[in-house]
C-alpha positions in Angstrom: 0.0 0.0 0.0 1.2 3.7 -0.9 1.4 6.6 0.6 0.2 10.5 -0.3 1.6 13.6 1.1 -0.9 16.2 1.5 -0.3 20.0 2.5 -2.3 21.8 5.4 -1.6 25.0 6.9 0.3 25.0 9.9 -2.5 26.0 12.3 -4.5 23.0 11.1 -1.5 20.9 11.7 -0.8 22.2 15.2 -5.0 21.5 16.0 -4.4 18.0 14.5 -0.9 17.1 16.4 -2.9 19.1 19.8 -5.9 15.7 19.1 -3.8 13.2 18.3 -2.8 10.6 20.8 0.8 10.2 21.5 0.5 6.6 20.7 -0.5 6.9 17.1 0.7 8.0 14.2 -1.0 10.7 11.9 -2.7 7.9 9.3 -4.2 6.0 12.6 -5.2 9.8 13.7 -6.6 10.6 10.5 -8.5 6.7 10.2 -9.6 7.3 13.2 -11.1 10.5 12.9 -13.0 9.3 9.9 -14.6 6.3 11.9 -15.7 8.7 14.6 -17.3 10.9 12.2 -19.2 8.3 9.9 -22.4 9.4 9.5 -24.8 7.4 11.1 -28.8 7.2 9.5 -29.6 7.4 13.1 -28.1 10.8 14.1 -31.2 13.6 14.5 -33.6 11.1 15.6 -36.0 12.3 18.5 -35.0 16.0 17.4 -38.2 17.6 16.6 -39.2 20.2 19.0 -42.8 19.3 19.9 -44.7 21.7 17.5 -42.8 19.4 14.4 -43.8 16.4 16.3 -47.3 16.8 16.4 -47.6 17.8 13.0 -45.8 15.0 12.2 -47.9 12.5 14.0 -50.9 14.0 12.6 -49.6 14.3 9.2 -48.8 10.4 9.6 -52.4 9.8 10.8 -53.8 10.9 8.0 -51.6 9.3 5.8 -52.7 5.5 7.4 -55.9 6.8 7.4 -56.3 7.5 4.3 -54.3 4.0 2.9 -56.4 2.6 4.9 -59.7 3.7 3.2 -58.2 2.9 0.2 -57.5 -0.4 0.6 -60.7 -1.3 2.5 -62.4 0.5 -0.8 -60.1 -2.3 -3.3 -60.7 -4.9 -1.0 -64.5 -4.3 -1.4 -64.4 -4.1 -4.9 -62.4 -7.3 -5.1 -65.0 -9.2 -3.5 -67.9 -7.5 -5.6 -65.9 -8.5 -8.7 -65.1 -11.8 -7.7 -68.8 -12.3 -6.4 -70.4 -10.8 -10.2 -67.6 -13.7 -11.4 -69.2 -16.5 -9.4 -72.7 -15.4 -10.2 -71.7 -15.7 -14.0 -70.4 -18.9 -13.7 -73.4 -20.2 -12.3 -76.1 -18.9 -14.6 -73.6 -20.1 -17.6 
C-alpha cells in the first residue's frame, strides 16, 4: 500500500498534532477521525421540537388513514368483482 503527502496550513496541523494521541501515528489519527465521524442514519432522531412532532404524527395519521380507506375500498371491490364472477359462472 502507498502513501500521499498532503499539504495543510500549519494551524490545522498544530490543531491536529494538539488531538492526536501520542501513541498513534498521523494515518491511525486521520483513520480514526474518519470512523468517529461516519455518519450514522440514526443521528437527529427524536429532534423535533414538539410543534414538528405533532404535526408529524398528525400528518402520519392521515396518511394511514387514508391508505387505509383505500385499501378497504379495493378490498370491497375485489370481492364484488369476484362475487359478479361467481354469479356468471353459475347462470352459464
Amino acid at each position: 500500500m502507498g502513501t500521499k503527502t498532503i499539504g495543510i496550513r500549519e494551524e490545522v496541523y498544530e490543531r491536529l498534532d494538539a488531538r492526536k494521541r501520542d501513541d498513534e501515528s498521523f494515518t491511525e489519527f486521520v483513520d480514526r477521525l474518519l470512523d468517529e465521524t461516519t455518519p450514522d442514519w440514526r443521528e437527529g432522531f427524536g429532534t423535533l421540537d414538539g410543534d414538528e412532532a405533532a404535526a408529524l404524527r398528525e400528518a402520519v395519521e392521515q396518511s394511514r388513514e387514508r391508505t387505509g380507506e383505500g385499501l378497504a375500498d379495493r378490498q370491497r371491490r375485489a370481492i364484488e368483482e369476484l362475487a359478479e364472477r361467481n354469479t356468471d359462472d353459475e347462470t352459464a
